[in-house]
N, CA, C and O atoms as CSV, one atom per row, in Angstrom:
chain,resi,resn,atom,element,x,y,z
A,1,UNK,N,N,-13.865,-14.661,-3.284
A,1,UNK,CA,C,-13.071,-14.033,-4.312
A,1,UNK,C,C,-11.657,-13.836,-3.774
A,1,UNK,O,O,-11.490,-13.627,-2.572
A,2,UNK,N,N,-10.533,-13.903,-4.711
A,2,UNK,CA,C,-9.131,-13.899,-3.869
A,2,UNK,C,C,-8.850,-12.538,-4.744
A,2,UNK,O,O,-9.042,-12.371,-5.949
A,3,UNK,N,N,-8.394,-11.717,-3.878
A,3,UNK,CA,C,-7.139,-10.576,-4.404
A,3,UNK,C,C,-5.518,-10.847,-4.739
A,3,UNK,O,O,-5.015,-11.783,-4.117
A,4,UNK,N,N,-4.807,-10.237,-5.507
A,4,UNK,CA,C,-3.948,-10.000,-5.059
A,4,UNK,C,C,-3.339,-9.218,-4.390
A,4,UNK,O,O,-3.838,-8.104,-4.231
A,5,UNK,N,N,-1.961,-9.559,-3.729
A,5,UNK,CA,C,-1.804,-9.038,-2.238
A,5,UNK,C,C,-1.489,-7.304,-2.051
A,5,UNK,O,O,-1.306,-6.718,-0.984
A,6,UNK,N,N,-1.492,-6.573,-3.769
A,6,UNK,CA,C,-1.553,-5.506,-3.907
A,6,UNK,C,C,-2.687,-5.628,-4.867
A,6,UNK,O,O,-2.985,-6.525,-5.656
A,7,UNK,N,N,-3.330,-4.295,-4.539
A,7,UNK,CA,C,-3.966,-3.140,-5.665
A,7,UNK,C,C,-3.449,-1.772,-5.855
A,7,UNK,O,O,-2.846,-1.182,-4.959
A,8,UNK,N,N,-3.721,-1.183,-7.206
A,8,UNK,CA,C,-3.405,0.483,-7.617
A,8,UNK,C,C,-4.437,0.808,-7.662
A,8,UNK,O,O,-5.361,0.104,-8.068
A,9,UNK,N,N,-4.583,2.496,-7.064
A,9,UNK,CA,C,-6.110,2.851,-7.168
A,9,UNK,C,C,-5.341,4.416,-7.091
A,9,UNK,O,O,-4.323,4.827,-6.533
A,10,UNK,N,N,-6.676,5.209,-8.187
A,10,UNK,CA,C,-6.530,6.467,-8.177
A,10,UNK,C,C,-7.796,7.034,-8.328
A,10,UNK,O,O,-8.730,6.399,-8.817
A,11,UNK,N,N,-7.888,8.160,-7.952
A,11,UNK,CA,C,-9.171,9.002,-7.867
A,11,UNK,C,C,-9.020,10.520,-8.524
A,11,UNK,O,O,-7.877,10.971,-8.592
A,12,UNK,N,N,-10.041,11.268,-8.975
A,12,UNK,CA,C,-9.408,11.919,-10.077
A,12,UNK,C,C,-9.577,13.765,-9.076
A,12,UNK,O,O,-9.154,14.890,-9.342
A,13,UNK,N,N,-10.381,13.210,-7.957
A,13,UNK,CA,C,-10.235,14.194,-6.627
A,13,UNK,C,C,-8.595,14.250,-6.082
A,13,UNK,O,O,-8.326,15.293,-5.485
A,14,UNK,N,N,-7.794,13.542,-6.177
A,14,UNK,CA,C,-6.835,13.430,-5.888
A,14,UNK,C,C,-5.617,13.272,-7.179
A,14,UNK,O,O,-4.804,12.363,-7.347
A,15,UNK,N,N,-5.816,14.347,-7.876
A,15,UNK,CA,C,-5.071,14.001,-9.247
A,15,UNK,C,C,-3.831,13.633,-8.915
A,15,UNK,O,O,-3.252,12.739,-9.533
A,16,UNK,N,N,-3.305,14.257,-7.941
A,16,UNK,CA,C,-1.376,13.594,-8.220
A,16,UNK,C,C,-1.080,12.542,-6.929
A,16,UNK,O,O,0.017,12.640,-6.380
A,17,UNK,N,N,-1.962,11.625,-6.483
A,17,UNK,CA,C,-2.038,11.062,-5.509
A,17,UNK,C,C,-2.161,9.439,-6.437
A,17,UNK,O,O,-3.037,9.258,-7.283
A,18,UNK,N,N,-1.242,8.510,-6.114
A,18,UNK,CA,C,-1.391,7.240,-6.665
A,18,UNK,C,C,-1.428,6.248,-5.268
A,18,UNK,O,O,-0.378,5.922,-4.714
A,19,UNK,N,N,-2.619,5.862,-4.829
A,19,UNK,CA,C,-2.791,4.605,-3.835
A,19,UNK,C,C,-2.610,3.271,-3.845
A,19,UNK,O,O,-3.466,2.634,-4.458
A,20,UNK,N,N,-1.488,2.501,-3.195
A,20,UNK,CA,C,-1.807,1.377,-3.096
A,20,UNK,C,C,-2.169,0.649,-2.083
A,20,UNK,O,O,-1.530,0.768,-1.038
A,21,UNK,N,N,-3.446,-0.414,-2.167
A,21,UNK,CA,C,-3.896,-0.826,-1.487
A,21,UNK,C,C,-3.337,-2.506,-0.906
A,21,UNK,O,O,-3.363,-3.482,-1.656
A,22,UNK,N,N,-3.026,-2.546,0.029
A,22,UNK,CA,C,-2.676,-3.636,0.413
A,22,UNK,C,C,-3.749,-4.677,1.340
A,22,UNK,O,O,-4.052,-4.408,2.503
A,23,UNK,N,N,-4.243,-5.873,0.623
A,23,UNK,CA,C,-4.954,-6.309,0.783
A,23,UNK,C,C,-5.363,-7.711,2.049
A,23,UNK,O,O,-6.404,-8.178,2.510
A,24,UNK,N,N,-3.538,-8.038,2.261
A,24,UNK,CA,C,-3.691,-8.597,3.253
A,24,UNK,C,C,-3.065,-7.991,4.778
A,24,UNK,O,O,-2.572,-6.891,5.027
A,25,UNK,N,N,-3.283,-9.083,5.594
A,25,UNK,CA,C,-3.329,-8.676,7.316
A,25,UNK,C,C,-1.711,-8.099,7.273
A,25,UNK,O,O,-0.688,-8.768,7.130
A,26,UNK,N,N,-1.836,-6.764,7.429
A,26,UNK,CA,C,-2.342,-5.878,8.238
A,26,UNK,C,C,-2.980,-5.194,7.245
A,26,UNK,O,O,-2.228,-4.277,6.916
A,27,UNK,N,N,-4.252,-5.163,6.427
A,27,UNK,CA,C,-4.886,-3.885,5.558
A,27,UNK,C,C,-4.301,-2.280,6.043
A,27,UNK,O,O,-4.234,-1.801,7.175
A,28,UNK,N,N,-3.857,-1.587,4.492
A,28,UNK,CA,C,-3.482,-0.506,4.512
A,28,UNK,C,C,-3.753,-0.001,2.996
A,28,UNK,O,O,-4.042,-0.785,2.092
A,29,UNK,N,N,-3.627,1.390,2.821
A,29,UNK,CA,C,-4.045,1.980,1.876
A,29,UNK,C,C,-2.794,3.230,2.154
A,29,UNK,O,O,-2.876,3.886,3.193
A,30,UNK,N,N,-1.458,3.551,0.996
A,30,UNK,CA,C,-0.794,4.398,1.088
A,30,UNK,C,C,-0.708,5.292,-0.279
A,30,UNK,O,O,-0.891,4.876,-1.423
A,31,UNK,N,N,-0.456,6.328,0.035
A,31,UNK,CA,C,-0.380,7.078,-0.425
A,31,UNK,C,C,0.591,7.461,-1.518
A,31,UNK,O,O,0.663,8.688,-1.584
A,32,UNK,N,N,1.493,6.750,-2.547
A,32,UNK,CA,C,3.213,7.226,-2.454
A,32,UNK,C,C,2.986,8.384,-2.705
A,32,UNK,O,O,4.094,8.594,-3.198
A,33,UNK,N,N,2.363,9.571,-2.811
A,33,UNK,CA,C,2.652,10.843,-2.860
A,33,UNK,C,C,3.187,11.316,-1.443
A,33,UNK,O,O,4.209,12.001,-1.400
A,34,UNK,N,N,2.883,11.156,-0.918
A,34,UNK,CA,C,3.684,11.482,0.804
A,34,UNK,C,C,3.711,10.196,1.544
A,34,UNK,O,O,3.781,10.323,2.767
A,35,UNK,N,N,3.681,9.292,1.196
A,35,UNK,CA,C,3.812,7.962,1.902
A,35,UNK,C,C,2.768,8.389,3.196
A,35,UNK,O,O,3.273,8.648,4.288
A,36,UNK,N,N,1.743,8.430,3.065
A,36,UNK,CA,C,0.707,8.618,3.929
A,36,UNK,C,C,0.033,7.092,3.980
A,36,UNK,O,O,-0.208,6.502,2.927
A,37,UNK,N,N,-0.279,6.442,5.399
A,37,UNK,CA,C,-0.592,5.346,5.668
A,37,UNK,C,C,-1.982,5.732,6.300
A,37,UNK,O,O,-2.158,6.529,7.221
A,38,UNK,N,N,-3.121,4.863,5.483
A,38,UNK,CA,C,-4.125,4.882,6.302
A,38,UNK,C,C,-4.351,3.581,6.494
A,38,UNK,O,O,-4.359,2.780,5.558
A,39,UNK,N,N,-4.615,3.159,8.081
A,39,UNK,CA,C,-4.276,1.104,8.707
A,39,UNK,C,C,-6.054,0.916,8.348
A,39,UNK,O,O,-6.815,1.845,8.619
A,40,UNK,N,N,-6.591,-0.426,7.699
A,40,UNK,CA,C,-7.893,-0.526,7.493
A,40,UNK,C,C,-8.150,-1.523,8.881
A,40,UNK,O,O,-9.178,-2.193,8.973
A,41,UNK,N,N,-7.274,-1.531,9.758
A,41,UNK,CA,C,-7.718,-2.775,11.003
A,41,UNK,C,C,-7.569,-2.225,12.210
A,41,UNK,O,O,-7.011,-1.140,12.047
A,42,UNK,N,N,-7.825,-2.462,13.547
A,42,UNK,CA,C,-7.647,-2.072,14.591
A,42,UNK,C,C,-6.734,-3.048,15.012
A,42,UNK,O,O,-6.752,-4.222,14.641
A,43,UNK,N,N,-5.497,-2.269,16.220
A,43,UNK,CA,C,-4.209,-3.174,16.934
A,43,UNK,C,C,-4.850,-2.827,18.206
A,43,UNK,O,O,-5.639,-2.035,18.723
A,44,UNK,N,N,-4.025,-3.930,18.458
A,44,UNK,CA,C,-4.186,-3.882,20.094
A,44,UNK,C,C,-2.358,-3.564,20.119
A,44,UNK,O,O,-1.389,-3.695,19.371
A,45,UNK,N,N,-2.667,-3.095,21.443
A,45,UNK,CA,C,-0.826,-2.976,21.755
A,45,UNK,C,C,0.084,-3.667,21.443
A,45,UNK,O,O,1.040,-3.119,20.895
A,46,UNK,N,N,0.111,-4.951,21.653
A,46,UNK,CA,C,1.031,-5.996,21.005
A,46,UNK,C,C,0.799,-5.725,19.648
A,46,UNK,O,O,1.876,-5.194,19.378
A,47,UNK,N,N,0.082,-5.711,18.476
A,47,UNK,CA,C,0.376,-5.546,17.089
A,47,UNK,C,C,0.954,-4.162,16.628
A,47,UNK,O,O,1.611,-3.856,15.633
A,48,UNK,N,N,0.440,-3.354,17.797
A,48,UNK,CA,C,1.354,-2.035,17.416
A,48,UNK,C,C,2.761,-2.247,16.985
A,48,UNK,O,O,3.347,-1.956,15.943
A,49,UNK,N,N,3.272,-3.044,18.465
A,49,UNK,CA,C,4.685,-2.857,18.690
A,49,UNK,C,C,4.788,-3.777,17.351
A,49,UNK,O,O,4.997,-2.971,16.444
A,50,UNK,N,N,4.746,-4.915,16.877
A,50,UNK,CA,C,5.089,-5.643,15.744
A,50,UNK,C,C,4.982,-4.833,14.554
A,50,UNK,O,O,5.853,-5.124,13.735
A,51,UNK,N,N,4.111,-3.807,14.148
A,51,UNK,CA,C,3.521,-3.371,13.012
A,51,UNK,C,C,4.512,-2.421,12.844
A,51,UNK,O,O,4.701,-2.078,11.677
A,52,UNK,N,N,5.514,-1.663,14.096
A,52,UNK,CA,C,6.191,-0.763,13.931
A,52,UNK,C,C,7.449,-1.689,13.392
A,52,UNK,O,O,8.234,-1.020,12.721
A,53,UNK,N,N,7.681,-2.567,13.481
A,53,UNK,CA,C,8.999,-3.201,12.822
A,53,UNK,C,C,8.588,-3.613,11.590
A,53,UNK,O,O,9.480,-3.624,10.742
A,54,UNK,N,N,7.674,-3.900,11.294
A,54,UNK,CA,C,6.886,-4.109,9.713
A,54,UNK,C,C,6.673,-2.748,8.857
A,54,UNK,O,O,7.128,-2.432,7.758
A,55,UNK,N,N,6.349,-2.485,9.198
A,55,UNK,CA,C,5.748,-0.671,8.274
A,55,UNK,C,C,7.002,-0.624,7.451
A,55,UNK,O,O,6.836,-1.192,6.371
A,56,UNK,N,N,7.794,-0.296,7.562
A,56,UNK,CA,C,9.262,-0.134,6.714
A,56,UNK,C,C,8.940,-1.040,5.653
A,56,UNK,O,O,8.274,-0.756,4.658
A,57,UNK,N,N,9.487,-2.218,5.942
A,57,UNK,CA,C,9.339,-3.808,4.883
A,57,UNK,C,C,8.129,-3.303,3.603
A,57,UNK,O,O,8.148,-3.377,2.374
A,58,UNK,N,N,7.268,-2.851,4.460
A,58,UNK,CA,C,5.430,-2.982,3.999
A,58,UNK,C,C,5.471,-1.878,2.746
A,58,UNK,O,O,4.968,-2.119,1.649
A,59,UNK,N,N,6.080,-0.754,3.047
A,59,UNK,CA,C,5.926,0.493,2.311
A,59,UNK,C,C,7.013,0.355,1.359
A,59,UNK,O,O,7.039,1.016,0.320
A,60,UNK,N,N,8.208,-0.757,1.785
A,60,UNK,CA,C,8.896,-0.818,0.066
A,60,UNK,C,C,8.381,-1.758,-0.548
A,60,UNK,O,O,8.826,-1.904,-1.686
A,61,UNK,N,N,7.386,-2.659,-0.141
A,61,UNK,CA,C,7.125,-3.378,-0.789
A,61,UNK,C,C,5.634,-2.864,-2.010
A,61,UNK,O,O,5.308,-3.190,-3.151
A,62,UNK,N,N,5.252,-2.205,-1.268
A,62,UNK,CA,C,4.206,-1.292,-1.990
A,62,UNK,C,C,4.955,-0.529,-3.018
A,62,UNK,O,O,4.580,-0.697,-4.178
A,63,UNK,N,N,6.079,0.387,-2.773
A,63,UNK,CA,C,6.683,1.336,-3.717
A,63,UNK,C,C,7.279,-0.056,-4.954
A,63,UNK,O,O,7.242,0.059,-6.179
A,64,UNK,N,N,7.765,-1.231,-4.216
A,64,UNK,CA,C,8.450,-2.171,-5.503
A,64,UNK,C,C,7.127,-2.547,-6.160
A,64,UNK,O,O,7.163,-2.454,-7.387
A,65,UNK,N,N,5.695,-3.046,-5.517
A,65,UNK,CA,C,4.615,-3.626,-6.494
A,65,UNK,C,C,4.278,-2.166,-7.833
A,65,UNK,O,O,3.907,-2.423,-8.978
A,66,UNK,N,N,4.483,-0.938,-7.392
A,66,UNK,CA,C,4.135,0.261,-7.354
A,66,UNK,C,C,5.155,0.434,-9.146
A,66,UNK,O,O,4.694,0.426,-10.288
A,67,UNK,N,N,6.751,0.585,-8.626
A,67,UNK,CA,C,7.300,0.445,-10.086
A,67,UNK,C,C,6.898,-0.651,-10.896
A,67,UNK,O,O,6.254,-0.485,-11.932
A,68,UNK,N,N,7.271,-1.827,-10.446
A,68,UNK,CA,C,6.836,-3.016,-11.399
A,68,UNK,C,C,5.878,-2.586,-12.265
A,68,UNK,O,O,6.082,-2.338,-13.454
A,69,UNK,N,N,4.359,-2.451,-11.437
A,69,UNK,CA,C,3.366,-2.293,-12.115
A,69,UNK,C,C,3.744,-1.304,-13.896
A,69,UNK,O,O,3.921,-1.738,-15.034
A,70,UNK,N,N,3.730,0.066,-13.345
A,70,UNK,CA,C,4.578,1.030,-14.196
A,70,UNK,C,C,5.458,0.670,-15.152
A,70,UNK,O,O,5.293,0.884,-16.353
A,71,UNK,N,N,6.232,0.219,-14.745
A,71,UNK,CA,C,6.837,-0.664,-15.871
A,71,UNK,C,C,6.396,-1.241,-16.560
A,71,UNK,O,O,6.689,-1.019,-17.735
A,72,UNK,N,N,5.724,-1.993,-16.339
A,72,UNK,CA,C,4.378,-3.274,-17.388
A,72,UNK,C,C,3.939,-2.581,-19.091
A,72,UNK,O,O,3.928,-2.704,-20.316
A,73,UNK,N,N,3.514,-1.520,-17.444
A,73,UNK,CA,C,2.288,-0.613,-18.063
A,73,UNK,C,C,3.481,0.118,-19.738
A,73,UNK,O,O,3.077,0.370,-20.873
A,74,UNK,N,N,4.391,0.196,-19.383
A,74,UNK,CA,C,5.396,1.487,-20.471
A,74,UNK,C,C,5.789,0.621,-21.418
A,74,UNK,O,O,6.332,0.941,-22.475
A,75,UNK,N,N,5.477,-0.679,-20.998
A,75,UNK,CA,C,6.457,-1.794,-22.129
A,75,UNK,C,C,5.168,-2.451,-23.029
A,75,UNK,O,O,5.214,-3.234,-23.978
A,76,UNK,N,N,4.120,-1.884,-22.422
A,76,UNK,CA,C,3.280,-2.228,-23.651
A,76,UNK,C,C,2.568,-1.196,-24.120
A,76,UNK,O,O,1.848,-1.341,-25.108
């Protein structure tokens, strides 16, 4: 089965909390209510250091799949 490279997910335990899930390498699941990152993979030291120059890129790219979506959603 293929994903796309985002998902939106909400839970109703978490009413003001909107998650997006990012589905490819590096798996993550954030939070935009506090930009809380939970990593779904284990690093070894070398991917740390890379992942720390990525995380930035990663989390606007989540907040841009994040409006888009929203948008969609208001225009229909």
């Amino acid at each position: 089965m293929n994903f796309p490279k985002f998902l939106l997910g909400d839970n109703t335990d978490f009413p003001d909390a909107v998650f997006v899930i990012h589905t490819e390498f590096p798996r993550f699941v954030i939070n935009l209510e506090n930009d809380e990152i939970e990593w779904l993979e284990e690093f070894d030291k070398h991917d740390e250091d890379e992942l720390a120059n990525e995380t930035e890129n990663l989390i606007k790219e989540a907040s841009e799949f994040y409006d888009r979506e929203v948008s969609r959603y208001e225009e229909s």
